[in-house]
Structures are given as structure tokens and as C-alpha cells.
C-alpha positions as CSV (number, residue, x, y, z in Angstrom):
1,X,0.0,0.0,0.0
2,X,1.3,3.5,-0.5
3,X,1.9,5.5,2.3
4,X,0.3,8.1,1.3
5,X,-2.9,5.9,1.0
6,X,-1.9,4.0,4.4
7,X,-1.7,7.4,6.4
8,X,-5.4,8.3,5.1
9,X,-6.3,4.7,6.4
10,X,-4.7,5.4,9.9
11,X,-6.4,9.0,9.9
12,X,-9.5,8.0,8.8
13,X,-9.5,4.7,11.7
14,X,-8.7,7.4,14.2
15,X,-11.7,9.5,13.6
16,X,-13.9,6.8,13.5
17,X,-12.5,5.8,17.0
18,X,-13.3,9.2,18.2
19,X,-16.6,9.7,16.7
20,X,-17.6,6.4,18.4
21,X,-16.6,7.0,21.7
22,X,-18.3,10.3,21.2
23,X,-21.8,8.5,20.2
24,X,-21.8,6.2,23.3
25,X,-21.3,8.7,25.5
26,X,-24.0,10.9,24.1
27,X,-25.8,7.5,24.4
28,X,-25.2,7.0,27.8
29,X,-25.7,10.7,28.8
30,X,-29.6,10.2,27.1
31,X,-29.6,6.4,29.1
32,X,-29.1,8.1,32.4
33,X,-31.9,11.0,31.2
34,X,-34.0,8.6,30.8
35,X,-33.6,6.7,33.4
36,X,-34.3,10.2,36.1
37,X,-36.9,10.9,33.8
38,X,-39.0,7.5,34.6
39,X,-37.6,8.0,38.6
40,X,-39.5,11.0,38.4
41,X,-42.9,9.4,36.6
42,X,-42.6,6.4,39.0
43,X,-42.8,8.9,41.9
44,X,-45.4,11.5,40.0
45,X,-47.7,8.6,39.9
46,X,-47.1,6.9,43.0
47,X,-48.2,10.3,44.7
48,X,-51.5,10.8,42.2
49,X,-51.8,7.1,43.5
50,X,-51.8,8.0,47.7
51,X,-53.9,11.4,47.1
52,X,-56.5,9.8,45.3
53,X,-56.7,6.9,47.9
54,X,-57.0,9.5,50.3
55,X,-59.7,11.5,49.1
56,X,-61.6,9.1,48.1
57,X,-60.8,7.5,51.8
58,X,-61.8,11.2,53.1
59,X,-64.8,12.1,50.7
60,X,-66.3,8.7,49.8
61,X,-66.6,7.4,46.4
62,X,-67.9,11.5,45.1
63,X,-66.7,12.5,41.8
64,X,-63.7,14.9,42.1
């Protein structure tokens, strides 16, 4: 191979190295987003959960 044509290679290898380790960590940055993101519905709905026990424990089965 030429070395002109075998530096490209080695430059071209590099970037791809790069622009890989640059995608999984924008994939794990959205991974851990996600992840606070369903925390956050998990604990949303868990409290919709307790005050509607609790008013319909307070107020009988009356439309809200």
C-alpha cells in the first residue's frame, strides 16, 4: 500500500475511534436522562396514587 494511502487509512481509523466513543457517550448521557426521567414518573404517579386513595378515603366514592 502506498503511504500516502496507508496514512489516510490510519487518519481516517482514528476519527472513526473518536466519533464512536463520542456517540456512546452521548448514548449514555440520554440512558441516564431517561432513566431520572421514569424516577420522576414512578414517583409522580405513586403520589397521584396516595392522594386519590386518600380522598376518596376522606370524601367517599364522590366524583372529584
Amino acid at each position: 500500500m502506498a503511504p500516502k494511502v496507508q496514512e489516510m487509512l490510519h487518519e481516517n481509523e482514528a476519527r472513526v475511534k473518536v466519533l464512536t466513543e463520542e456517540w456512546a457517550g452521548k448514548w449514555k448521557e440520554m440512558a441516564n436522562i431517561l432513566q431520572v426521567c421514569h424516577t420522576i414518573y414512578k414517583l409522580f404517579s405513586t403520589f397521584v396514587k396516595k392522594i386519590s386513595t386518600w380522598y376518596v378515603f376522606n370524601n367517599g366514592y364522590k366524583t372529584m
